[in-house]
C-alpha positions in Angstrom: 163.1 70.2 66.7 165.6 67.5 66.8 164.1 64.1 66.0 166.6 62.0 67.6 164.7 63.1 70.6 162.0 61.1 71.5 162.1 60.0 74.4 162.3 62.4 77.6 164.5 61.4 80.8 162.8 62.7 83.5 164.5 62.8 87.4 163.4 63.0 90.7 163.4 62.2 94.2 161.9 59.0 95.4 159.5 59.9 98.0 155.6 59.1 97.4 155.1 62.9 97.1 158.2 63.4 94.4 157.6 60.8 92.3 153.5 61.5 92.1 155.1 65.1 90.9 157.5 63.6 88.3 154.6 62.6 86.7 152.9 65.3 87.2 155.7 66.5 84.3 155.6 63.9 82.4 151.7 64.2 82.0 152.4 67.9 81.2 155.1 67.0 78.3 153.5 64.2 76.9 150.2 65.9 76.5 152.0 69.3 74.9 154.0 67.0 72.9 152.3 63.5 72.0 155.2 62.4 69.7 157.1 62.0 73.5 157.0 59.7 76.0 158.9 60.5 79.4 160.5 57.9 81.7 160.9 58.7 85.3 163.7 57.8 87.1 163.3 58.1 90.9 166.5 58.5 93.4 167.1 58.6 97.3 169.0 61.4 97.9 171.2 62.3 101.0 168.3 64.7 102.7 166.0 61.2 102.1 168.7 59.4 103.9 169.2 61.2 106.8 166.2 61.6 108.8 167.4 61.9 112.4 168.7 65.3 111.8 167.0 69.1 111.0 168.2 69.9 107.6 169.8 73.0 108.9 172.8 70.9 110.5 173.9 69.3 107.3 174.1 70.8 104.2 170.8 73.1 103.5 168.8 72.6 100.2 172.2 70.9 98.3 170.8 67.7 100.6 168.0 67.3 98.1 169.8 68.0 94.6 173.3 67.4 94.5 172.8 63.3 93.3 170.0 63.8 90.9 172.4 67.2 89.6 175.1 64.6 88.5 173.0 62.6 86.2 171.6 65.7 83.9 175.4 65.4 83.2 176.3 61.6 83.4 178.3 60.7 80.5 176.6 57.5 80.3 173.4 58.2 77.5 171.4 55.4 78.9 171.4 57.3 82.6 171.7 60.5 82.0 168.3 62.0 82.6 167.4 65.4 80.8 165.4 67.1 83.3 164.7 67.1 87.5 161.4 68.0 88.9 161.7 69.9 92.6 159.5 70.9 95.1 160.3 74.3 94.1 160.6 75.4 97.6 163.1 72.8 98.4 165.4 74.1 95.4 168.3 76.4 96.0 168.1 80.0 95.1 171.3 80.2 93.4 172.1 76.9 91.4 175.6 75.4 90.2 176.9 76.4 87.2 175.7 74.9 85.0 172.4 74.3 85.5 169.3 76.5 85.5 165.6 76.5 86.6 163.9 75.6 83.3 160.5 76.0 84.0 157.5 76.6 86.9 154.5 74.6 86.9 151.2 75.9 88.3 151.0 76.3 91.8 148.5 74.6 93.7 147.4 75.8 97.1 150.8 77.7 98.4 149.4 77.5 102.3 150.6 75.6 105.1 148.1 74.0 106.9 147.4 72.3 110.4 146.5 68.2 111.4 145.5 67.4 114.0 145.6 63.8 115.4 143.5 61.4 114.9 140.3 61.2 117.1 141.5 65.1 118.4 138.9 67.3 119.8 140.6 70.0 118.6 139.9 71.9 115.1 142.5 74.9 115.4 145.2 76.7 117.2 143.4 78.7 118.9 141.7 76.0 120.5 144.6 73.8 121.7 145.6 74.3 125.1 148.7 76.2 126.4 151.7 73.7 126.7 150.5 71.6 123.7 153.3 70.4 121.3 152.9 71.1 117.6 155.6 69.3 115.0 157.2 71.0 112.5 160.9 71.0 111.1 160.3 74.0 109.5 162.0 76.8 111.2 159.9 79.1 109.1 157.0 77.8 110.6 157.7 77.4 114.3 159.4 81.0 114.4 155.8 82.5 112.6 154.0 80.4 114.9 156.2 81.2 118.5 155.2 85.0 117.6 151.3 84.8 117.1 151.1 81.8 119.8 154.3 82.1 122.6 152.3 79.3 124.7 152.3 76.5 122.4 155.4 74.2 122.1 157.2 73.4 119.2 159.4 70.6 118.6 161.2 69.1 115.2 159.1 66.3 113.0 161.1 65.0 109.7 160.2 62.7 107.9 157.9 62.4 104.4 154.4 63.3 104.7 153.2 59.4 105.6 156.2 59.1 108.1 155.2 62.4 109.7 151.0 61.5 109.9 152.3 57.9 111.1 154.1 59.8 114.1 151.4 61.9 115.1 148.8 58.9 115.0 151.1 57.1 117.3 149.1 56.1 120.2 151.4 57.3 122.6 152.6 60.7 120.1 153.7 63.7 122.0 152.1 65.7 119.4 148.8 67.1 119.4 149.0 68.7 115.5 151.6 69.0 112.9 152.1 71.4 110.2 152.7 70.7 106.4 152.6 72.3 103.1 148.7 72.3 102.0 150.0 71.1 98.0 151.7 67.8 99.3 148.5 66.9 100.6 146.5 67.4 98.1 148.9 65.6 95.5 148.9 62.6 97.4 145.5 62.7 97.9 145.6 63.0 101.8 143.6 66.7 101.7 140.9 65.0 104.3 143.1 65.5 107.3 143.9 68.9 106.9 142.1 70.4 109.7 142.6 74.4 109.1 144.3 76.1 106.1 146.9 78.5 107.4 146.2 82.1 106.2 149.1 85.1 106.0 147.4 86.4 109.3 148.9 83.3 111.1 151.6 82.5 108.3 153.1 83.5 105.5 153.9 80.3 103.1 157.9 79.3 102.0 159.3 80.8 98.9 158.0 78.7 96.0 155.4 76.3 98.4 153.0 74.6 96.3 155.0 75.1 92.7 157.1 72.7 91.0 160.7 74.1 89.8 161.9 71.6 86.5 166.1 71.8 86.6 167.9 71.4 83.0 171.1 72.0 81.7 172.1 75.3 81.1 171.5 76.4 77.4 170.1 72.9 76.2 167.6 74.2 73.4 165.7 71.3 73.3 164.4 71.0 77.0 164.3 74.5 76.9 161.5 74.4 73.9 159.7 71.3 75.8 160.0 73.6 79.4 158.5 77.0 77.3 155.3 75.1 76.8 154.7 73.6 80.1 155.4 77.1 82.0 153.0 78.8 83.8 153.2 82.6 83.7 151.6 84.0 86.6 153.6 81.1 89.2 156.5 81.9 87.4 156.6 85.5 87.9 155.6 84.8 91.3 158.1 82.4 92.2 161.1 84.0 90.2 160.7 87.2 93.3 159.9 85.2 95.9 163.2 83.5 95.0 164.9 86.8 94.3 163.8 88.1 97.8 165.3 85.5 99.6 168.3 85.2 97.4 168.9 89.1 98.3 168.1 88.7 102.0 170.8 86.3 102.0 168.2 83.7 103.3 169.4 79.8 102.8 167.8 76.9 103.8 165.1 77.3 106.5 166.0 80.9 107.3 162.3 81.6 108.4 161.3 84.0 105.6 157.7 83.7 104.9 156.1 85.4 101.6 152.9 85.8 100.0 152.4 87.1 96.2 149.9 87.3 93.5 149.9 88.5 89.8 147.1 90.5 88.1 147.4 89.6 85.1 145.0 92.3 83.7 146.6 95.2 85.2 150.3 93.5 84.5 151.1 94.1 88.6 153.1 91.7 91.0 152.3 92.2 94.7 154.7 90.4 96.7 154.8 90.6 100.5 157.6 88.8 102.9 158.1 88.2 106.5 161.5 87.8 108.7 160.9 86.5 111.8 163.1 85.9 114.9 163.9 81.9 115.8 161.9 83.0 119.1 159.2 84.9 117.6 159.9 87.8 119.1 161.4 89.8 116.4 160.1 90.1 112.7 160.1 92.7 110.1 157.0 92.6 107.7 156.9 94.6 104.4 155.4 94.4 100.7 155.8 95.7 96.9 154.0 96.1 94.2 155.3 96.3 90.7 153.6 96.6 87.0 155.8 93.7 85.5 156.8 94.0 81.9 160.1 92.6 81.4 158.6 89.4 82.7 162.0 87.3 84.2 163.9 91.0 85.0 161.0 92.4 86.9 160.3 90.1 88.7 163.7 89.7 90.3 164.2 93.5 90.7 160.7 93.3 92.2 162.0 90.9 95.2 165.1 92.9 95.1 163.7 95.8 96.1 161.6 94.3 99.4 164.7 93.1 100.5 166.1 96.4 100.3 163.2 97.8 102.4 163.0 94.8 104.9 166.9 94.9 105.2 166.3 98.6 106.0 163.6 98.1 108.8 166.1 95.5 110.3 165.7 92.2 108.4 169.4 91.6 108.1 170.2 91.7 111.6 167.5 89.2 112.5 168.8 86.6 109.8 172.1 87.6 110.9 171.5 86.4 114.9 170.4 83.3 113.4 173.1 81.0 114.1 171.5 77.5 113.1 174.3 75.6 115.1 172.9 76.8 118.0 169.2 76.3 117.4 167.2 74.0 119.3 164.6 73.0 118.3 
Protein backbone atom coordinates (compact mmCIF):
# COMPACT_ATOMS: atom_id res chain seq x y z
CA UNK A 1 0.00 0.00 0.00
CA UNK A 2 1.46 3.27 -0.98
CA UNK A 3 1.61 5.69 1.92
CA UNK A 4 1.72 8.74 0.00
CA UNK A 5 -1.91 8.01 -0.27
CA UNK A 6 -3.89 9.31 2.30
CA UNK A 7 -6.23 11.13 1.37
CA UNK A 8 -9.11 9.79 -1.13
CA UNK A 9 -10.53 12.25 -3.95
CA UNK A 10 -13.84 11.30 -4.28
CA UNK A 11 -16.34 12.74 -7.39
CA UNK A 12 -19.69 13.13 -8.07
CA UNK A 13 -22.61 14.86 -9.31
CA UNK A 14 -24.19 17.68 -7.37
CA UNK A 15 -27.70 16.78 -6.92
CA UNK A 16 -29.13 16.21 -3.16
CA UNK A 17 -29.48 12.53 -4.12
CA UNK A 18 -25.61 12.21 -5.69
CA UNK A 19 -23.89 13.91 -3.22
CA UNK A 20 -25.84 11.92 -0.09
CA UNK A 21 -24.34 8.83 -2.25
CA UNK A 22 -20.75 10.21 -2.52
CA UNK A 23 -20.78 9.83 0.98
CA UNK A 24 -22.28 6.96 1.10
CA UNK A 25 -18.52 5.90 -0.42
CA UNK A 26 -16.65 7.76 1.54
CA UNK A 27 -18.41 6.23 4.80
CA UNK A 28 -17.66 2.83 3.08
CA UNK A 29 -13.74 3.69 2.58
CA UNK A 30 -13.15 5.43 5.62
CA UNK A 31 -14.65 2.75 7.76
CA UNK A 32 -12.60 -0.21 5.68
CA UNK A 33 -9.63 1.91 5.85
CA UNK A 34 -9.49 4.33 9.04
CA UNK A 35 -5.94 5.62 8.10
CA UNK A 36 -8.19 7.58 5.06
CA UNK A 37 -10.14 10.33 4.92
CA UNK A 38 -12.19 11.04 1.58
CA UNK A 39 -13.09 14.57 0.24
CA UNK A 40 -16.02 14.87 -1.98
CA UNK A 41 -16.02 17.00 -4.71
CA UNK A 42 -19.55 17.66 -6.13
CA UNK A 43 -20.08 18.92 -9.99
CA UNK A 44 -23.12 20.04 -12.29
CA UNK A 45 -22.89 18.19 -15.13
CA UNK A 46 -24.53 18.85 -18.61
CA UNK A 47 -27.60 16.29 -17.98
CA UNK A 48 -28.02 18.62 -14.54
CA UNK A 49 -27.97 21.58 -16.79
CA UNK A 50 -30.33 20.87 -19.16
CA UNK A 51 -33.65 20.14 -17.74
CA UNK A 52 -36.15 21.21 -20.47
CA UNK A 53 -35.26 18.31 -22.54
CA UNK A 54 -35.76 14.08 -22.36
CA UNK A 55 -32.27 12.82 -22.09
CA UNK A 56 -32.88 10.72 -25.23
CA UNK A 57 -32.52 14.02 -27.43
CA UNK A 58 -29.12 14.94 -26.37
CA UNK A 59 -26.43 12.74 -25.72
CA UNK A 60 -27.77 9.49 -23.63
CA UNK A 61 -25.92 8.48 -20.35
CA UNK A 62 -22.45 10.56 -21.59
CA UNK A 63 -24.81 13.68 -20.20
CA UNK A 64 -24.05 12.55 -16.69
CA UNK A 65 -20.26 11.45 -16.90
CA UNK A 66 -18.27 13.08 -19.46
CA UNK A 67 -17.15 16.36 -16.95
CA UNK A 68 -16.63 14.40 -13.81
CA UNK A 69 -14.56 11.64 -16.45
CA UNK A 70 -11.97 14.53 -17.14
CA UNK A 71 -10.93 15.15 -13.66
CA UNK A 72 -10.00 11.25 -12.69
CA UNK A 73 -7.38 12.48 -15.36
CA UNK A 74 -6.72 16.25 -14.71
CA UNK A 75 -3.18 16.91 -14.65
CA UNK A 76 -3.63 19.29 -11.89
CA UNK A 77 -2.93 16.94 -8.40
CA UNK A 78 -4.94 19.34 -6.28
CA UNK A 79 -8.19 18.51 -8.72
CA UNK A 80 -7.86 15.52 -9.95
CA UNK A 81 -10.21 13.33 -7.96
CA UNK A 82 -9.45 9.43 -7.86
CA UNK A 83 -12.73 7.97 -7.97
CA UNK A 84 -16.68 8.88 -9.31
CA UNK A 85 -19.67 7.45 -7.62
CA UNK A 86 -22.79 6.86 -10.21
CA UNK A 87 -26.16 5.89 -9.92
CA UNK A 88 -25.19 2.76 -11.51
CA UNK A 89 -28.09 2.81 -13.70
CA UNK A 90 -27.32 6.12 -15.11
CA UNK A 91 -23.68 4.87 -16.11
CA UNK A 92 -22.92 3.78 -19.63
CA UNK A 93 -22.59 0.12 -20.41
CA UNK A 94 -19.45 0.42 -22.30
CA UNK A 95 -17.04 3.13 -20.81
CA UNK A 96 -14.08 5.26 -22.49
CA UNK A 97 -10.98 3.84 -22.60
CA UNK A 98 -9.63 4.33 -20.11
CA UNK A 99 -11.71 4.07 -17.38
CA UNK A 100 -13.42 1.09 -15.79
CA UNK A 101 -16.30 0.30 -13.31
CA UNK A 102 -14.19 -0.23 -10.07
CA UNK A 103 -16.57 -1.41 -7.82
CA UNK A 104 -20.69 -2.05 -6.96
CA UNK A 105 -22.00 -1.20 -3.70
CA UNK A 106 -25.08 -2.98 -2.19
CA UNK A 107 -28.13 -2.38 -3.74
CA UNK A 108 -30.87 -1.10 -1.91
CA UNK A 109 -34.46 -1.61 -2.94
CA UNK A 110 -34.03 -1.96 -7.06
CA UNK A 111 -38.05 -1.16 -7.57
CA UNK A 112 -39.68 1.66 -9.09
CA UNK A 113 -42.40 2.91 -7.19
CA UNK A 114 -45.56 5.18 -7.50
CA UNK A 115 -46.49 8.94 -5.61
CA UNK A 116 -49.24 10.05 -5.69
CA UNK A 117 -50.03 13.77 -4.95
CA UNK A 118 -50.48 15.25 -2.17
CA UNK A 119 -53.96 15.06 -0.47
CA UNK A 120 -54.76 12.20 -3.45
CA UNK A 121 -57.56 9.81 -2.88
CA UNK A 122 -55.85 7.52 -4.74
CA UNK A 123 -53.43 4.61 -3.36
CA UNK A 124 -52.59 2.72 -6.81
CA UNK A 125 -52.89 2.36 -10.51
CA UNK A 126 -55.40 0.41 -10.51
CA UNK A 127 -57.41 2.79 -8.88
CA UNK A 128 -56.80 6.05 -10.88
CA UNK A 129 -59.27 6.75 -13.35
CA UNK A 130 -58.87 6.28 -17.20
CA UNK A 131 -57.44 9.57 -18.77
CA UNK A 132 -55.30 10.33 -15.71
CA UNK A 133 -51.70 11.60 -16.35
CA UNK A 134 -48.83 9.86 -14.69
CA UNK A 135 -45.03 11.59 -14.97
CA UNK A 136 -42.27 9.86 -15.85
CA UNK A 137 -39.12 10.56 -18.15
CA UNK A 138 -38.29 7.23 -18.20
CA UNK A 139 -39.18 5.56 -21.45
CA UNK A 140 -38.65 2.28 -19.64
CA UNK A 141 -41.27 3.04 -17.49
CA UNK A 142 -44.05 4.56 -19.53
CA UNK A 143 -43.58 1.83 -22.33
CA UNK A 144 -44.01 -1.07 -19.20
CA UNK A 145 -46.74 0.94 -18.03
CA UNK A 146 -48.74 1.82 -21.62
CA UNK A 147 -48.81 -2.19 -21.92
CA UNK A 148 -50.41 -3.33 -18.51
CA UNK A 149 -52.51 0.12 -18.37
CA UNK A 150 -53.29 1.53 -22.26
CA UNK A 151 -55.87 4.07 -20.49
CA UNK A 152 -53.68 5.99 -18.39
CA UNK A 153 -51.65 8.93 -19.91
CA UNK A 154 -48.14 9.46 -19.77
CA UNK A 155 -46.29 12.50 -20.15
CA UNK A 156 -42.35 13.49 -19.49
CA UNK A 157 -41.27 14.85 -15.79
CA UNK A 158 -37.33 15.73 -15.45
CA UNK A 159 -36.06 17.11 -12.94
CA UNK A 160 -34.17 15.76 -9.47
CA UNK A 161 -36.30 13.94 -7.16
CA UNK A 162 -37.43 17.41 -5.04
CA UNK A 163 -37.97 19.29 -8.41
CA UNK A 164 -40.08 16.34 -9.65
CA UNK A 165 -42.37 16.03 -6.00
CA UNK A 166 -42.38 20.03 -6.09
CA UNK A 167 -44.19 19.57 -9.70
CA UNK A 168 -46.62 17.20 -8.78
CA UNK A 169 -47.60 19.08 -5.44
CA UNK A 170 -48.23 22.03 -7.65
CA UNK A 171 -51.73 23.22 -6.89
CA UNK A 172 -52.69 23.37 -10.28
CA UNK A 173 -50.19 19.97 -11.46
CA UNK A 174 -51.50 18.06 -14.43
CA UNK A 175 -50.29 15.09 -12.73
CA UNK A 176 -52.10 12.75 -10.65
CA UNK A 177 -48.79 10.33 -9.68
CA UNK A 178 -45.28 10.08 -10.73
CA UNK A 179 -42.86 7.32 -10.87
CA UNK A 180 -39.30 7.10 -9.38
CA UNK A 181 -36.62 4.75 -8.50
CA UNK A 182 -37.68 3.28 -4.83
CA UNK A 183 -33.55 3.71 -3.66
CA UNK A 184 -33.54 7.62 -4.29
CA UNK A 185 -36.18 7.84 -1.91
CA UNK A 186 -35.06 6.09 0.60
CA UNK A 187 -31.53 7.80 0.53
CA UNK A 188 -32.85 11.01 0.85
CA UNK A 189 -34.98 10.10 3.32
CA UNK A 190 -38.33 10.90 1.39
CA UNK A 191 -39.55 6.89 1.58
CA UNK A 192 -43.02 8.28 3.31
CA UNK A 193 -44.53 9.34 0.00
CA UNK A 194 -44.04 6.30 -1.85
CA UNK A 195 -47.48 5.13 -2.22
CA UNK A 196 -47.11 1.54 -3.91
CA UNK A 197 -43.79 -0.33 -4.59
CA UNK A 198 -43.74 -1.49 -8.19
CA UNK A 199 -43.36 -5.30 -8.53
CA UNK A 200 -42.03 -7.20 -11.90
CA UNK A 201 -45.82 -8.00 -12.53
CA UNK A 202 -46.33 -4.25 -13.33
CA UNK A 203 -42.46 -3.52 -13.97
CA UNK A 204 -39.43 -4.70 -14.28
CA UNK A 205 -36.71 -2.23 -12.64
CA UNK A 206 -33.58 -0.42 -15.01
CA UNK A 207 -30.35 -2.21 -15.38
CA UNK A 208 -28.37 -1.47 -12.15
CA UNK A 209 -31.57 0.70 -10.25
CA UNK A 210 -30.81 0.95 -6.63
CA UNK A 211 -26.83 0.15 -6.87
CA UNK A 212 -24.04 2.41 -6.86
CA UNK A 213 -21.32 1.97 -9.84
CA UNK A 214 -17.65 3.66 -8.33
CA UNK A 215 -15.59 4.79 -11.88
CA UNK A 216 -11.53 4.71 -11.52
CA UNK A 217 -8.88 4.79 -13.79
CA UNK A 218 -8.10 1.82 -15.66
CA UNK A 219 -5.34 -0.35 -13.88
CA UNK A 220 -4.76 2.17 -10.91
CA UNK A 221 -3.76 -0.56 -8.11
CA UNK A 222 -4.39 1.55 -5.36
CA UNK A 223 -8.19 2.38 -5.89
CA UNK A 224 -8.49 -0.79 -7.16
CA UNK A 225 -7.35 -2.36 -3.53
CA UNK A 226 -9.61 0.43 -1.70
CA UNK A 227 -12.76 -0.64 -4.44
CA UNK A 228 -11.98 -4.78 -3.66
CA UNK A 229 -13.00 -4.06 -0.08
CA UNK A 230 -16.08 -1.96 -0.46
CA UNK A 231 -17.60 -4.45 -3.24
CA UNK A 232 -20.56 -6.31 -2.80
CA UNK A 233 -20.66 -9.75 -4.37
CA UNK A 234 -24.05 -10.73 -4.87
CA UNK A 235 -25.07 -6.80 -6.55
CA UNK A 236 -22.10 -7.12 -8.39
CA UNK A 237 -22.72 -10.28 -10.10
CA UNK A 238 -26.12 -8.97 -10.49
CA UNK A 239 -25.33 -5.79 -12.02
CA UNK A 240 -22.31 -6.91 -14.20
CA UNK A 241 -25.39 -9.17 -16.44
CA UNK A 242 -27.88 -6.81 -16.19
CA UNK A 243 -25.26 -4.54 -17.75
CA UNK A 244 -24.10 -7.30 -20.18
CA UNK A 245 -27.75 -7.88 -21.36
CA UNK A 246 -28.30 -4.55 -22.28
CA UNK A 247 -24.88 -3.94 -23.61
CA UNK A 248 -25.67 -7.12 -26.02
CA UNK A 249 -29.17 -6.01 -26.85
CA UNK A 250 -27.58 -3.02 -28.14
CA UNK A 251 -29.82 -1.06 -25.57
CA UNK A 252 -28.41 2.76 -24.81
CA UNK A 253 -29.86 5.19 -22.79
CA UNK A 254 -33.58 4.75 -22.03
CA UNK A 255 -34.08 1.98 -24.47
CA UNK A 256 -37.02 0.51 -22.34
CA UNK A 257 -35.39 -2.74 -21.17
CA UNK A 258 -36.56 -3.69 -17.77
CA UNK A 259 -34.73 -6.66 -15.72
CA UNK A 260 -35.04 -8.33 -12.56
CA UNK A 261 -32.14 -10.72 -10.99
CA UNK A 262 -31.16 -12.42 -7.91
CA UNK A 263 -28.08 -14.49 -6.79
CA UNK A 264 -28.24 -17.59 -4.46
CA UNK A 265 -25.43 -17.52 -3.00
CA UNK A 266 -25.71 -21.07 -1.58
CA UNK A 267 -26.39 -22.81 -4.61
CA UNK A 268 -23.74 -20.37 -6.66
CA UNK A 269 -26.86 -19.53 -9.33
CA UNK A 270 -27.71 -16.13 -11.09
CA UNK A 271 -31.33 -15.87 -12.24
CA UNK A 272 -31.66 -12.89 -14.37
CA UNK A 273 -34.90 -12.04 -16.30
CA UNK A 274 -35.32 -8.92 -18.87
CA UNK A 275 -38.15 -7.31 -20.64
CA UNK A 276 -38.24 -5.29 -24.23
CA UNK A 277 -41.03 -3.51 -24.58
CA UNK A 278 -42.59 -1.41 -27.46
CA UNK A 279 -42.58 2.68 -26.94
CA UNK A 280 -46.50 2.03 -27.18
CA UNK A 281 -46.78 -0.89 -25.16
CA UNK A 282 -47.94 -2.94 -27.53
CA UNK A 283 -44.99 -5.09 -28.28
CA UNK A 284 -42.51 -6.74 -25.70
CA UNK A 285 -40.58 -9.87 -25.57
CA UNK A 286 -40.08 -11.28 -21.95
CA UNK A 287 -37.44 -14.10 -21.25
CA UNK A 288 -35.10 -15.37 -18.29
CA UNK A 289 -31.77 -17.40 -17.46
CA UNK A 290 -30.35 -19.08 -14.94
CA UNK A 291 -26.72 -19.82 -14.56
CA UNK A 292 -24.47 -21.57 -11.68
CA UNK A 293 -21.85 -18.69 -11.59
CA UNK A 294 -18.23 -19.63 -10.92
CA UNK A 295 -15.99 -17.51 -12.84
CA UNK A 296 -17.62 -14.64 -10.98
CA UNK A 297 -16.98 -11.27 -13.55
CA UNK A 298 -16.97 -13.90 -16.84
CA UNK A 299 -20.25 -15.57 -15.90
CA UNK A 300 -21.96 -13.15 -15.24
CA UNK A 301 -21.54 -11.32 -18.55
CA UNK A 302 -21.99 -14.59 -20.62
CA UNK A 303 -24.98 -15.04 -18.38
CA UNK A 304 -26.67 -11.63 -19.79
CA UNK A 305 -25.19 -12.62 -23.06
CA UNK A 306 -26.98 -15.43 -23.50
CA UNK A 307 -30.76 -13.80 -22.65
CA UNK A 308 -30.03 -11.37 -25.23
CA UNK A 309 -29.39 -14.08 -27.47
CA UNK A 310 -32.79 -15.68 -26.67
CA UNK A 311 -34.84 -12.29 -26.45
CA UNK A 312 -33.02 -11.18 -29.79
CA UNK A 313 -34.40 -14.55 -31.04
CA UNK A 314 -38.11 -14.10 -29.92
CA UNK A 315 -37.92 -10.57 -31.65
CA UNK A 316 -36.18 -8.17 -29.17
CA UNK A 317 -33.98 -6.59 -31.79
CA UNK A 318 -36.61 -5.48 -34.03
CA UNK A 319 -38.53 -3.83 -31.25
CA UNK A 320 -35.31 -1.78 -30.06
CA UNK A 321 -34.62 -1.45 -33.66
CA UNK A 322 -38.28 0.60 -34.47
CA UNK A 323 -37.34 2.70 -31.70
CA UNK A 324 -36.35 5.82 -33.31
CA UNK A 325 -35.99 8.23 -30.14
CA UNK A 326 -36.13 11.32 -32.57
CA UNK A 327 -39.42 10.66 -33.19
CA UNK A 328 -40.74 9.88 -29.78
CA UNK A 329 -43.20 11.92 -28.12
CA UNK A 330 -43.63 11.78 -25.16
Amino acid sequence: MQDQHHIVRIGGRKSKLAVVQSHEVKDMIEDAFPHYSCTVRALKTLGDQVQSKPLYSFGGKAVWTKELEDLLYEKDKEKRIDLIVHSLKDMPTSLPEGFELGGVTKRVDPSDCLIMAKGSTYKTLDDLPDGSVVGTSSIRRSAQLRRKYPKLVYESVRGNIETRLSKLDDPVTPFACIVLATAGLLRTKLEHRITQRLDSSVMYHAVGQGALGIEMRSKDPWVTEILEKINHKETSICCIAERSLMRTLEGGCSVPIGVESRYDESTKTLTLKGVVVSVDGTDAVEDECSMVIEEQRQDAIICGQQLAQRMIKKGAKSILDLINLDKIVQ
